[in-house]
C-alpha positions in Angstrom: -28.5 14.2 18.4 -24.9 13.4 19.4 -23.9 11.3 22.4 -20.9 12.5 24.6 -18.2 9.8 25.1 -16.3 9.9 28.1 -13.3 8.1 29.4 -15.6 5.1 31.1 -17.0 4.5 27.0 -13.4 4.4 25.8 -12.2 2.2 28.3 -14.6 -0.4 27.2 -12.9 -1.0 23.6 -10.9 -3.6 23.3 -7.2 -2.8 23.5 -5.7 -3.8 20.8 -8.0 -2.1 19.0 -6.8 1.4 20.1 -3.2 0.3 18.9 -1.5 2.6 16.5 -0.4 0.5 13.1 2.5 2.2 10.9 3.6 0.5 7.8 7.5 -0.3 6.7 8.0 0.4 2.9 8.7 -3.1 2.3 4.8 -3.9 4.0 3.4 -0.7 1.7 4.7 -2.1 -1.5 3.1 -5.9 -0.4 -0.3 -4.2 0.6 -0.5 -2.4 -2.7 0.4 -5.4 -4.6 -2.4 -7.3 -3.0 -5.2 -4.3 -2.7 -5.3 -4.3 -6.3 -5.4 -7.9 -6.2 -8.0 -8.8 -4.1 -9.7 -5.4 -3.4 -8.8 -4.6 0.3 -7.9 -1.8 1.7 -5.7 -0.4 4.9 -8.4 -0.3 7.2 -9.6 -4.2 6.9 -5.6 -5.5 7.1 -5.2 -3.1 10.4 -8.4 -4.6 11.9 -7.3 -7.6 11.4 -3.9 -7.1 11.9 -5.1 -5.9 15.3 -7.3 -8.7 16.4 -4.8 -10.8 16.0 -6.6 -14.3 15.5 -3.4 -16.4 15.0 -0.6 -14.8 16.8 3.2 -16.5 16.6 6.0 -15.4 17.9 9.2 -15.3 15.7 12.1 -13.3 18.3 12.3 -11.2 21.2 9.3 -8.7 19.9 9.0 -10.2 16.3 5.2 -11.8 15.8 3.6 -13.4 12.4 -0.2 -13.2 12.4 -2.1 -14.9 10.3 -5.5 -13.7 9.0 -8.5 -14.0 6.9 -9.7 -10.9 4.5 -13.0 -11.9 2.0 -11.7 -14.9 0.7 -8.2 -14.3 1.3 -5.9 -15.7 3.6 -2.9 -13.4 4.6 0.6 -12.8 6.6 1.7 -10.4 8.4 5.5 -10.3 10.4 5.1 -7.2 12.6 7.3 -5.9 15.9 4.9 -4.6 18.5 4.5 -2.8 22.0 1.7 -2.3 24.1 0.5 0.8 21.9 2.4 0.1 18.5 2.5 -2.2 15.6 4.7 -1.3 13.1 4.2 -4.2 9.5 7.6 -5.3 8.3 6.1 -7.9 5.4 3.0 -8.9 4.2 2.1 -11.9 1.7 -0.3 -14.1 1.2 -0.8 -17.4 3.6 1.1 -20.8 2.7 -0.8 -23.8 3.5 0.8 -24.6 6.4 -0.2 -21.2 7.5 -4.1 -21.7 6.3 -4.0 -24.8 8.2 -2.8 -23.2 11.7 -5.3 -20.0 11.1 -8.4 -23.3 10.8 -6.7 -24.7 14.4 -7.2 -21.7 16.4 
């Protein structure tokens, strides 16, 4: 048996969930670095990229956020719009980065 979703169930998603995440070459090269790495894949950075846990702003719509994937602590500079985040870079966390992902 399938259950219908309609608008009301949609609307009670988080946001930034629904975003849409496209990837610079730059950020694609970085992820496929690191998926074969540390055995992620695109689905667990967007999540995460989406939540958003430690979010920094850099300029006018520039934003570094800082995450936690396994064991593995990442970065991410991304521009963004209400609907949109597009990856410039991705590597992974400095300390001083670890440490301000454990203060939020």
């Amino acid at each position: 048996m399938t259950k219908k979703i309609n608008d009301s169930d949609l609307n009670s998603f988080d946001a930034p969930v629904r975003m849409m995440v496209s990837w610079s070459r730059h950020a694609k090269l970085r992820f496929a670095e690191r998926a074969l790495v540390l055995g992620i894949n695109y689905g667990d950075i967007e999540y995460a990229i989406k939540r958003q846990e430690v979010k920094l702003k850099e300029d006018k719509n520039k934003f570094k956020t800082i995450f936690k994937i396994q064991d593995s602590m990442l970065t991410a500079v991304k521009t963004e719009t209400e609907e949109y985040i597009h990856v410039l870079t991705l590597w992974e966390s400095s300390d001083e980065e670890v440490e301000l992902w454990k203060k939020r």
